[in-house]
C-alpha positions in Angstrom: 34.1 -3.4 -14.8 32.8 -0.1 -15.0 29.1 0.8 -14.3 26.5 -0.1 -16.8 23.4 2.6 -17.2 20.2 0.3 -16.5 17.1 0.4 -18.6 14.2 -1.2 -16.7 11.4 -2.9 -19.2 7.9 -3.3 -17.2 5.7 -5.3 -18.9 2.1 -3.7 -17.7 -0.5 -4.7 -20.6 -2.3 -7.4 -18.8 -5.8 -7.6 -18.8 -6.2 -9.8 -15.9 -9.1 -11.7 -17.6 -8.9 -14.3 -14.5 -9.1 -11.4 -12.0 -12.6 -10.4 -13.2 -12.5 -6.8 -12.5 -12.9 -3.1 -14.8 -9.6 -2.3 -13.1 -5.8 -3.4 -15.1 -4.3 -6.3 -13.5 -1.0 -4.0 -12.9 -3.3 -1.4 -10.8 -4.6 -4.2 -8.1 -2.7 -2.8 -5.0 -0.7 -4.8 -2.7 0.0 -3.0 1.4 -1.9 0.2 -0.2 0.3 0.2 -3.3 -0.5 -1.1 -6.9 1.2 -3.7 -8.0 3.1 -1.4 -10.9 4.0 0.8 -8.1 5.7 -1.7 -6.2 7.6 -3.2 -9.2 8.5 0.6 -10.5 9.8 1.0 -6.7 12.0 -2.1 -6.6 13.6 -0.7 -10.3 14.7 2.5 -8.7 16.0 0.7 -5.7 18.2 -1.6 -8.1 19.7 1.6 -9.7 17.3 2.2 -12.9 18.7 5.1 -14.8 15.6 5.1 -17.1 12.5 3.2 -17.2 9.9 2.0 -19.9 6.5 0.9 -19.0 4.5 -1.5 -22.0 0.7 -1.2 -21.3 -2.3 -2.7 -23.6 -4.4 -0.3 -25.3 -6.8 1.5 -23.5 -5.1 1.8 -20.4 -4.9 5.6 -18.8 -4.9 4.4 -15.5 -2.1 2.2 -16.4 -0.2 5.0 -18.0 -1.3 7.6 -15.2 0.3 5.3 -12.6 3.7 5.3 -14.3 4.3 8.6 -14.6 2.8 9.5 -11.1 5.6 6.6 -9.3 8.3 7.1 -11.7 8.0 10.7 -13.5 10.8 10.0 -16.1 9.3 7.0 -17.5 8.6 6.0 -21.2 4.9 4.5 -21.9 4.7 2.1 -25.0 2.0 0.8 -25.9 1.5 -3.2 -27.1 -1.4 -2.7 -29.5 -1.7 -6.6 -30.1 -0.7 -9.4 -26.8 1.4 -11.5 -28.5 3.6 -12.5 -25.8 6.3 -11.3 -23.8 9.5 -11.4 -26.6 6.6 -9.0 -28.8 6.0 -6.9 -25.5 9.8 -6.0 -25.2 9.7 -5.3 -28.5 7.0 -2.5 -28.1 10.0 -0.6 -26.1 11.8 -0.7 -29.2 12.4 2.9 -29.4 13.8 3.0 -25.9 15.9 0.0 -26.1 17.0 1.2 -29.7 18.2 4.5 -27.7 20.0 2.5 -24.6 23.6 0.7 -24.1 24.1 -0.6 -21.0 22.3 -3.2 -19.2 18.2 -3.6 -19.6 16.0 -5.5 -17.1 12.9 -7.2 -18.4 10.0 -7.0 -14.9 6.7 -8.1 -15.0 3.9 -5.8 -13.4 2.3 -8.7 -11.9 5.4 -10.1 -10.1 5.3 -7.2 -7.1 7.3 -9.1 -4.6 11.0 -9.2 -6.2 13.1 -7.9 -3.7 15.7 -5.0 -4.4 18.5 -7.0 -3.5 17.3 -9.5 -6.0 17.6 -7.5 -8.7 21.1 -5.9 -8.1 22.1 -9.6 -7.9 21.1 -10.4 -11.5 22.7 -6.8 -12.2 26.2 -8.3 -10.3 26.0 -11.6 -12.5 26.6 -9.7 -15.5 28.9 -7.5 -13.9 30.6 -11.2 -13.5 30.6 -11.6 -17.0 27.5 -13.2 -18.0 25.7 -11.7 -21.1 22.2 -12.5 -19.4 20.7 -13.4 -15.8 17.2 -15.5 -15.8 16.1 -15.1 -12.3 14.8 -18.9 -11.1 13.3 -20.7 -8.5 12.4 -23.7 -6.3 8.7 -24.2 -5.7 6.9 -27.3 -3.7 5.0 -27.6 -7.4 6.4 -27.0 -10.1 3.4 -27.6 -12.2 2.4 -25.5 -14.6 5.8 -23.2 -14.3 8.8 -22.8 -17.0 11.6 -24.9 -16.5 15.0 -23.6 -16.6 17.1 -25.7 -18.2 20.7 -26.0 -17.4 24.3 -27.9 -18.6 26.7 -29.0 -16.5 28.5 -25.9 -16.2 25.2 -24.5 -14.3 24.2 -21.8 -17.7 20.9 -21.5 -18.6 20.5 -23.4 -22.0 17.1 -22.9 -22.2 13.6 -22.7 -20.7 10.8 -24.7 -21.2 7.0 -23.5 -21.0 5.0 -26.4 -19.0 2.6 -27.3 -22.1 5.8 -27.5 -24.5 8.3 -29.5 -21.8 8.8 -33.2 -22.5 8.0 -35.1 -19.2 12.0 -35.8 -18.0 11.4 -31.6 -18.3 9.0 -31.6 -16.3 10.6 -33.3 -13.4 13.3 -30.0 -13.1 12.8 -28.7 -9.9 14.4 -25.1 -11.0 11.6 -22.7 -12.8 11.4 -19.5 -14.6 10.8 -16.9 -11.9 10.0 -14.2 -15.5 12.2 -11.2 -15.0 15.6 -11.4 -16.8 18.4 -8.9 -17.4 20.5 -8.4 -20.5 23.4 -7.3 -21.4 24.4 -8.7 -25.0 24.9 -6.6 -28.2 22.8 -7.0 -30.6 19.7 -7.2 -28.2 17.0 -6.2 -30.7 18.4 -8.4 -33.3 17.9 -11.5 -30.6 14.8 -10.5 -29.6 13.6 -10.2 -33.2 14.8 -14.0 -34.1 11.9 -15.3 -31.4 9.5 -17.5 -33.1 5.9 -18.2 -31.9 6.3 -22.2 -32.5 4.7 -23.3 -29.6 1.9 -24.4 -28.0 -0.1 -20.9 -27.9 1.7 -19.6 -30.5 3.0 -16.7 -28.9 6.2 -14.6 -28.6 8.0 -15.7 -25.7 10.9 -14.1 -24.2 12.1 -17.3 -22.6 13.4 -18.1 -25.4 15.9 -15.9 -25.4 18.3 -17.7 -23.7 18.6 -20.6 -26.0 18.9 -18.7 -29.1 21.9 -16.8 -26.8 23.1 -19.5 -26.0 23.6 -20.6 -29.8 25.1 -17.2 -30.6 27.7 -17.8 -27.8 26.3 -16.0 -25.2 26.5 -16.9 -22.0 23.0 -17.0 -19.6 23.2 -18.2 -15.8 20.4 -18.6 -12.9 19.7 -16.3 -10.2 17.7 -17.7 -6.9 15.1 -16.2 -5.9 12.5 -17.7 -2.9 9.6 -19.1 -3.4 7.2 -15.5 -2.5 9.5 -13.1 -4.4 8.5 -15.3 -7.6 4.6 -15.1 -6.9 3.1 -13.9 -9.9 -0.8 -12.6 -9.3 -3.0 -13.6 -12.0 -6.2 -14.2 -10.0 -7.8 -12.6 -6.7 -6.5 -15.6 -4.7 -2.8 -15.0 -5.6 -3.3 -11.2 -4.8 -4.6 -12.3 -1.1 -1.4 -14.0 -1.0 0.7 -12.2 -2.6 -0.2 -9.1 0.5 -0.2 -12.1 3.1 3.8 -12.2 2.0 3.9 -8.5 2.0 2.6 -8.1 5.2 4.7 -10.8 6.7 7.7 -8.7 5.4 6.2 -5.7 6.6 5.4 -7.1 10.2 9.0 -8.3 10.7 10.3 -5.1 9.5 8.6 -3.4 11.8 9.3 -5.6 15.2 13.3 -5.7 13.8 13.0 -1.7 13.7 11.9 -1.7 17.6 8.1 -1.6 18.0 6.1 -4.1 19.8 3.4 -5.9 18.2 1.2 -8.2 20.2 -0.6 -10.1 17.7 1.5 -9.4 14.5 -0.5 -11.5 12.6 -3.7 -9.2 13.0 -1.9 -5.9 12.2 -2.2 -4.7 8.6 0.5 -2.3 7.3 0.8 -0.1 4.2 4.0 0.2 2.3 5.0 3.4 3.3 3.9 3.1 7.7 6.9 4.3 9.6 7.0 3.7 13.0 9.6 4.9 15.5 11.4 3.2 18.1 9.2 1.2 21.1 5.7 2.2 19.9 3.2 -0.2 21.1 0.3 -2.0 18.7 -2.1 -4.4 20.1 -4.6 -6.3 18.5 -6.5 -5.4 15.1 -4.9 -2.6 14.1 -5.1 -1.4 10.2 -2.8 1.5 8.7 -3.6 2.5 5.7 -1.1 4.5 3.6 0.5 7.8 4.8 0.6 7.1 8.8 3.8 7.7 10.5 3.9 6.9 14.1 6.8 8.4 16.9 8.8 6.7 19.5 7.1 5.5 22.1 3.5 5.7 20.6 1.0 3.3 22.2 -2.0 1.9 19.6 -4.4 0.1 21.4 -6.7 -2.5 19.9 -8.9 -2.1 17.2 -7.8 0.9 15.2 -8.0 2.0 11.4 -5.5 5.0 10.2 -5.3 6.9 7.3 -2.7 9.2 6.2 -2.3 10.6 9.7 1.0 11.1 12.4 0.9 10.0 16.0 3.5 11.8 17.9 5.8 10.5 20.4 4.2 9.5 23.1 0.7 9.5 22.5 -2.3 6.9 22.7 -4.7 5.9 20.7 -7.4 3.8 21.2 -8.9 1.5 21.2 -11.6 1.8 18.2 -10.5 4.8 17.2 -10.3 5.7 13.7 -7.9 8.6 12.0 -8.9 9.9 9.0 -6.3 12.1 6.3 -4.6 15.3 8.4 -5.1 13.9 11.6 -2.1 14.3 13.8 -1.7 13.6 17.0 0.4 15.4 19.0 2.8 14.5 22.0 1.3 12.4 24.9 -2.4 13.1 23.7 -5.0 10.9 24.3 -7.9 9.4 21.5 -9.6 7.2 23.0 -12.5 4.2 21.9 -15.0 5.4 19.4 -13.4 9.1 18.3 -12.6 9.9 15.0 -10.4 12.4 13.9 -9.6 14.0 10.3 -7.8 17.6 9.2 -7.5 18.6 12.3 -4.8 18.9 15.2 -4.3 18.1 18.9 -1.6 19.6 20.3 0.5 18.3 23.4 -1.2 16.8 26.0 -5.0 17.5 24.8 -7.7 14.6 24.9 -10.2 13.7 23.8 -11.0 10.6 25.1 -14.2 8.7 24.3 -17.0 9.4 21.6 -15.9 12.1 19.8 -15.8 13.6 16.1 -12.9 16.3 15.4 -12.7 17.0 12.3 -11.2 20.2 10.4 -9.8 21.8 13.6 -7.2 22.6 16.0 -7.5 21.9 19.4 -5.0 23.0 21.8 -2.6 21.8 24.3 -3.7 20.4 27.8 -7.3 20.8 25.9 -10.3 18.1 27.2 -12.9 17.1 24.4 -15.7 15.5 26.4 -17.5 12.6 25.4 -20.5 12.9 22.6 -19.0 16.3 21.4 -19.1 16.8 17.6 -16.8 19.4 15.8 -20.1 20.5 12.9 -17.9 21.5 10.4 -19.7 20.8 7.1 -22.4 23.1 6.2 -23.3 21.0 3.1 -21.3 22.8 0.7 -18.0 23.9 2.8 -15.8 22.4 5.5 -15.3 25.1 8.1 -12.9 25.1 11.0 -13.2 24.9 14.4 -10.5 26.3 17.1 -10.4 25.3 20.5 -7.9 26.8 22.7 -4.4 25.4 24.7 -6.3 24.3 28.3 -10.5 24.8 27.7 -12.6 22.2 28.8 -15.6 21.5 26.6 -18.1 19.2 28.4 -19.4 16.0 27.2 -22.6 16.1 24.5 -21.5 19.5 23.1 -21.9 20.5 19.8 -19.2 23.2 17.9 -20.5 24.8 15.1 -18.0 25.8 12.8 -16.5 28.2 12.2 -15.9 29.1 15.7 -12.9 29.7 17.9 -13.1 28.3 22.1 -10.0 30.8 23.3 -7.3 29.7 25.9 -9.0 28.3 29.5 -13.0 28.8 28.3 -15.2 26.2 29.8 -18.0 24.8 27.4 -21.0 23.5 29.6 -22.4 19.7 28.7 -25.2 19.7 26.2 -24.1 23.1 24.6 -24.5 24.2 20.9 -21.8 26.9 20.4 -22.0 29.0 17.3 -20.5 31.7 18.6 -16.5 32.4 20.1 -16.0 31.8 23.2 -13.5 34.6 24.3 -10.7 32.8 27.1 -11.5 31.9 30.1 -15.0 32.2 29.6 -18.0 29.9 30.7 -20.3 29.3 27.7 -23.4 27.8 28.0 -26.2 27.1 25.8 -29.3 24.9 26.9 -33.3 25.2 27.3 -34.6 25.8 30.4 -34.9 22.4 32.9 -38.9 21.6 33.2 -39.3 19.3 36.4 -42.9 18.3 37.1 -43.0 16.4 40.3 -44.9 12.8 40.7 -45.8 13.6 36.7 -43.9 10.1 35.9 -45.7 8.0 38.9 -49.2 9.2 37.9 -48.2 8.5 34.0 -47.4 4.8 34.9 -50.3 4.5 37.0 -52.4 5.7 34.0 -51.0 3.1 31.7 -51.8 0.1 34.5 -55.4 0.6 34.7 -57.5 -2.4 33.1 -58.9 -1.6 29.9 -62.9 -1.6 28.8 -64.0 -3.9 26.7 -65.2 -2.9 23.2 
């Protein structure tokens, strides 16, 4: 059969009354990523040629996050909720425009694998005019039922408050997303009724009234986590426990080592390379690549930074955007790093805050030393040279440039360059008073008079 162009229908307009929060349920984020994202990210995966977003009125941020993940996308708006079938329908204009097959995905279903997705697609490449993806859970309470004959189609689906209770005993339930490929969608979409229990719009009933005009609708298995929908803050805590169950065994399957994968925290775009090391703790947030052979001790937080092959970090060390790391350097516990660089080899090892600077190969950054690179309007930049020293407790006021080899002596406020190979040194005279410290103590014993 030849290929059929793909329309993707996300359905973005809820409120998430139940998630008390200012924020659209579709923008809640899941491993650093909203929830729209992800579901925009599995459509392109499955082969969307052109994608339609619904949101409620009043959305921007909604709208914003559409275009930013998928730039070609159509926004619609729903102006009343009057369920899903009347959702659809507020992509009329873009269905109107499309032939070819059109997938119906729910904003607040984030977990629905790829794969999934191209296997409703490959049911109605097998000849089936629509695919209702299903599934098993331990309770079915409170789900759709999907009913089916005894050829295995989908006759219908039942909502929980309208099923009678032999329907209520089906294990198989309505997972939400379905795929279409029957002519005349609009005009079957058009002929759902709202005589139900909430008297609403739904889009499962599509496959009945199919089914009646000879269309044929089948199942498609999904598990139990790809079916999560989120409609409170406890299903988004588990909804990211499955994500980052996926994500930890992704990563251990791709070659790095973690030793307590249940207390690393990934985002959806971490990449690691091949034999990097994570220990305990450890939270990457989004934008952090790590290299071969990286080691990340316990206790870490990242942000939008690269690790380079070879290099350690940690532990308690914290990496802000722009840090990166570069091959076989050491951060070590209690240094923070953001916009700045260390080049091969360099360290910086304990205590430390580098931020908006370079600091170059085979470099030392002592303990206590603070790059000052905020004057309280500007960020200015520091540059410390391939193989300088700069001793522990030393301040660098930026901007201001350590050249190749230059020594910075402990305690030292530098707001000067420091040309290479140069001792700098900036401190107050030592003041040492001899016995000053026994005759103070001695002062501080002696009884005191009465009043």
């Amino acid at each position: 059969m030849a290929e059929s162009p793909l329309l993707v229908v996300a359905l973005a307009a809820g409120k998430g009354v139940r998630m008390c929060s200012s924020l659209p349920k579709a923008m809640h984020p899941i491993g650093g990523r909203s929830m729209l994202a992800h579901v925009l990210a599995g459509a392109a995966a499955a082969g969307a040629a052109r994608t339609a977003v619904v949101v409620g009125p009043d959305m921007e941020p909604v709208r914003a996050e559409a275009v930013r993940v998928a730039p070609g996308s159509e926004i619609f708006e729903q102006a009343e909720q009057r369920g899903t079938a009347h959702a659809v329908l507020a992509a009329r204009a873009a269905l109107e425009r499309h032939i070819g097959t059109v997938l119906v995905l729910f904003a607040d279903s984030p977990l629905v694998e790829p794969a999934t997705l191209r296997r409703m697609i490959g049911a109605l490449d097998a000849g089936a005019h629509i695919a209702v993806l299903g599934f098993e859970p331990a309770d079915p309470d409170g789900y759709g039922r999907l009913i089916v004959d005894e050829l295995g189609r989908v006759v219908a689906i039942r909502e929980d408050q309208d099923a009678s209770e032999t329907e209520r005993r089906l294990r198989l339930c309505n997972a939400g997303a379905m795929a279409f490929r029957v002519p005349g969608l609009l005009d079957l979409l058009g002929r759902i009724g709202n005589a139900n229990a909430r008297g609403e719009h739904y889009l499962t009933d599509a496959p009945a009234l199919a089914a009646a005009g000879g269309f044929v609708a089948v199942p498609v298995i999904c598990s139990a986590e790809e079916a999560l929908g989120v409609n409170s803050r406890a299903q988004l805590a588990a909804a990211e426990a499955v994500f980052q169950r996926r994500a930890r065994a992704r990563a251990m399957e791709g070659g790095a080592t973690l030793i307590a994968p249940e207390t690393v925290w990934f985002s959806h775009d971490t990449t690691l390379g091949r034999d990097v090391l994570i220990e305990p703790n450890v939270f990457f947030g989004p934008g952090v690549a790590i290299e071969d052979g990286a080691h990340i001790m316990a206790n870490c937080h990242m942000v939008g930074a690269r690790i380079r092959s070879g290099a350690r970090v940690g532990p308690f060390a914290r990496l802000r955007p722009g840090a990166d790391i570069g091959p076989a350097v050491h951060i070590g516990n209690f240094v923070e790093v953001k916009n700045a660089r260390l080049e091969a080899g360099a360290k910086a090892n304990h205590l430390a805050y580098i931020g908006d600077g370079r600091v170059g190969a085979g470099a030392n950054v002592g303990a206590g030393t603070i790059f000052c690179n905020y004057d309280g309007v500007e960020k200015h930049f520091t540059d410390v040279g391939a193989g300088a020293f700069v001793g522990s407790n030393s301040s660098l006021v930026a901007p201001v440039k350590i050249g190749d080899g230059a020594y910075i002596g402990s305690g030292s406020v530098i707001t000067r360059d420091v040309e290479a190979d140069a001792l700098a040194l900036e401190r107050s005279a030592q003041d040492v008073r001899p016995g000053w410290a026994a005759r103070f103590r001695r002062r501080k014993q002696r009884p005191r008079k009465g009043p």
